[in-house]
DODOZA-91604 format. One record per residue (C-alpha): residue number from 1; z, x, y. Coordinates in steps of 0.1 Angstrom, whole numbers, plus 2048, in hexadecimal, padded with zeros to 3 digits. Layout:
# DODOZA-91604
NUM	Z	X	Y
...
***
This chain:
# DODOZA-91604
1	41F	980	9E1
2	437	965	9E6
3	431	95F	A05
4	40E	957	9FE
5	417	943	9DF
6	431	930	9F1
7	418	92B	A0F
8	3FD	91F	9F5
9	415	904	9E6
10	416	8F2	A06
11	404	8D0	A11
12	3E2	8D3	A1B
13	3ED	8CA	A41
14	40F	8E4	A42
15	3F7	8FE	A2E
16	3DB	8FC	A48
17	3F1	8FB	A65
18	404	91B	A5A
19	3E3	92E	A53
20	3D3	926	A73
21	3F2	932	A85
22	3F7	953	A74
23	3D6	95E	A69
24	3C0	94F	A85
25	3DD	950	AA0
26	3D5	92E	AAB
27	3F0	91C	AC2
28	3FE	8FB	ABA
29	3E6	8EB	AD6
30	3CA	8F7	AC7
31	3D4	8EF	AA3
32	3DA	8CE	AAC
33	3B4	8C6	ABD
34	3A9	8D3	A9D
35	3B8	8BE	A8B
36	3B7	8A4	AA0
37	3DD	89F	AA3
38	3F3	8A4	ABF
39	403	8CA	AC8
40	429	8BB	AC0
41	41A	8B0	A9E
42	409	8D2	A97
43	42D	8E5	AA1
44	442	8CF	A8D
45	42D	8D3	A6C
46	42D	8FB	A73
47	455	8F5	A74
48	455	8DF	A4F
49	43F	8F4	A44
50	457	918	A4D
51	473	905	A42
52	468	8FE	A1C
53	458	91F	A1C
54	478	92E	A25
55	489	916	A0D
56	475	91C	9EC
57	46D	93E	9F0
58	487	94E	9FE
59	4A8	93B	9F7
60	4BA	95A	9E2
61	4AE	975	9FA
62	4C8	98A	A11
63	4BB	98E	A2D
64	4B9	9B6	A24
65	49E	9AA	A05
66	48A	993	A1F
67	483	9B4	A32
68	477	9C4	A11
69	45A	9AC	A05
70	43B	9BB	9FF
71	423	9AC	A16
72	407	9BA	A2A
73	40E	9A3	A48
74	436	9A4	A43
75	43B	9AF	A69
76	426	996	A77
77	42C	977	A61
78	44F	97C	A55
79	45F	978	A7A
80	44A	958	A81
81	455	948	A61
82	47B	953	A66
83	485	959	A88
84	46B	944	A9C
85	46F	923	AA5
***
């Protein structure tokens, strides 16, 4: 749920960017035709974006709690948003 709270509190741009690349699986190239930016621009704004998530929702989490959030996607969006680049 924080995830998804902390996703929603995003800008517009960061907020569409990260939903286009973990629900629609989009890559940055194709993010950034859309809309109608570069690819560098669309993988930079996916980084800001990871970084405040990471920094407002999970700045008191171990990473022993981060493996326990309730999320139906935890597997699949949790490693992008932490370990990926």
């Amino acid at each position: 749920m924080e995830l998804y709270r902390a996703i929603h509190q995003l800008s517009e741009p960061m907020r569409e960017i990260v939903h286009m690349r973990l629900s629609g699986e989009f890559s940055f190239a194709e993010i950034g035709e859309i809309l109608g930016k570069s690819e560098n621009w669309a993988r930079v704004t996916f980084y800001r974006a990871k970084q405040k998530i990471m920094s407002n929702t999970f700045r008191y989490a171990s990473p022993a709690e981060l493996f326990m959030i309730s999320c139906p996607l935890r597997w699949r969006i949790l490693p992008q948003l932490i370990w990926k680049n």
